[in-house]
C-alpha positions as CSV (number, residue, x, y, z in Angstrom):
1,X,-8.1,-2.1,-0.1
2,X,-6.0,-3.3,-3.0
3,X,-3.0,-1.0,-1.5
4,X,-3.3,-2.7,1.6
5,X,-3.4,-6.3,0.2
6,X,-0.4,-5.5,-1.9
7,X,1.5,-3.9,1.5
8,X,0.9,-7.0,3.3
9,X,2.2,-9.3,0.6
10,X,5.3,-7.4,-0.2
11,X,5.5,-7.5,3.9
12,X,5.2,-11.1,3.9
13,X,7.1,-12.2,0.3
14,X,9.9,-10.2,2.3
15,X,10.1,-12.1,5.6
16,X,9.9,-14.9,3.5
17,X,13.1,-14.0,1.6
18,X,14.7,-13.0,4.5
19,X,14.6,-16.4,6.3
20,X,15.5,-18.1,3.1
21,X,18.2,-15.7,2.6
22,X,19.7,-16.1,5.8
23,X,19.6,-20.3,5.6
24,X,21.1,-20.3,2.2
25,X,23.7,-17.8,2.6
26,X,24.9,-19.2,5.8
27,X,25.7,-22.0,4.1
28,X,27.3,-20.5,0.8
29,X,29.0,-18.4,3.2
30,X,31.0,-21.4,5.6
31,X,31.6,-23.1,2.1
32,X,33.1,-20.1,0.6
33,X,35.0,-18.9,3.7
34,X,36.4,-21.6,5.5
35,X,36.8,-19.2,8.7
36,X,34.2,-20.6,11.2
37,X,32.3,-17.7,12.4
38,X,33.3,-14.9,9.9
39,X,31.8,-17.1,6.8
40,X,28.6,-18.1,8.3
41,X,27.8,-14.8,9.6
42,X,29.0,-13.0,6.3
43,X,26.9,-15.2,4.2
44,X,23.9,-14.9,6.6
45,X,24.1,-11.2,6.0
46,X,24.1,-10.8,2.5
47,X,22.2,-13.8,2.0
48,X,19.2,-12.6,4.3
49,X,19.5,-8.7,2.3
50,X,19.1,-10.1,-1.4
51,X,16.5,-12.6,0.2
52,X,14.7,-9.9,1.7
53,X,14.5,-8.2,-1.6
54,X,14.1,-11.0,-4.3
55,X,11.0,-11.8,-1.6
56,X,9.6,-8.4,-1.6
57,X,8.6,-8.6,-5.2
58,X,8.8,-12.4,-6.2
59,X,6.6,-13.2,-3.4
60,X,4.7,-10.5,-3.5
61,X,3.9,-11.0,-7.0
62,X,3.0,-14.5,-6.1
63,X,0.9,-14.2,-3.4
64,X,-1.3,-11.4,-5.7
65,X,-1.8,-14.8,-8.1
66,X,-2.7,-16.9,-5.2
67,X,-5.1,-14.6,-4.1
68,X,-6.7,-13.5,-7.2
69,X,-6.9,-17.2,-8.2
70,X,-8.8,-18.2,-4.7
71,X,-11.2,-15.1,-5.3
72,X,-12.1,-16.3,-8.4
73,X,-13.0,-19.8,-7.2
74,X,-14.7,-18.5,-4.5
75,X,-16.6,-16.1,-6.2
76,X,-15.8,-13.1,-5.2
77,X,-16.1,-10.7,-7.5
78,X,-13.7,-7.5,-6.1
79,X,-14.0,-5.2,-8.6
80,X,-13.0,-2.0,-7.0
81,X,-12.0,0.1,-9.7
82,X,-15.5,0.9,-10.7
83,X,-15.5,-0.3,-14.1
84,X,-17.8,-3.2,-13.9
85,X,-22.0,-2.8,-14.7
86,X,-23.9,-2.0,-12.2
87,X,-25.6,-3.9,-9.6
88,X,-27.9,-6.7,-10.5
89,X,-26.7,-6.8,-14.7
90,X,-25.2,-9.0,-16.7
91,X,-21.3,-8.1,-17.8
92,X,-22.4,-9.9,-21.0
């Protein structure tokens, strides 16, 4: 379960990155070379690969936070490692 949270957030942190990496590097792109087409679409490209990747593990790591923050002010308790006492005990 944890493997397929952690899939999914690297999926999303990288889509995420993508389409920021693409808007930013467009931009850096026509600043930096002033040919119309050729700088927007350069930037757009490189921008939207390092996006894609910063994403994959800065939002990743982020949305693990979120999650396991949420799940602890909700309650739930997913401990699926094993390691916790049994059912119906006190960890204390």
């Amino acid at each position: 379960m944890a493997d397929k949270r952690q899939a999914e957030h690297e999926r999303i942190g990288s889509i995420a990155g993508l389409g920021a990496g693409v808007i930013a590097g467009a931009q850096i792109g026509t600043i930096f070379i002033p040919i119309p087409i050729i700088g927007t679409f350069s930037g757009a490209l490189l921008g939207g690969l390092f996006g894609s990747e910063i994403g994959r593990n800065v939002g990743a790591a982020l949305l693990d936070g979120i999650t396991a923050f949420t799940d602890s002010l909700s309650g739930n308790d997913d401990d699926s490692d094993g390691d916790g006492p049994p059912p119906g005990q006190s960890a204390y």
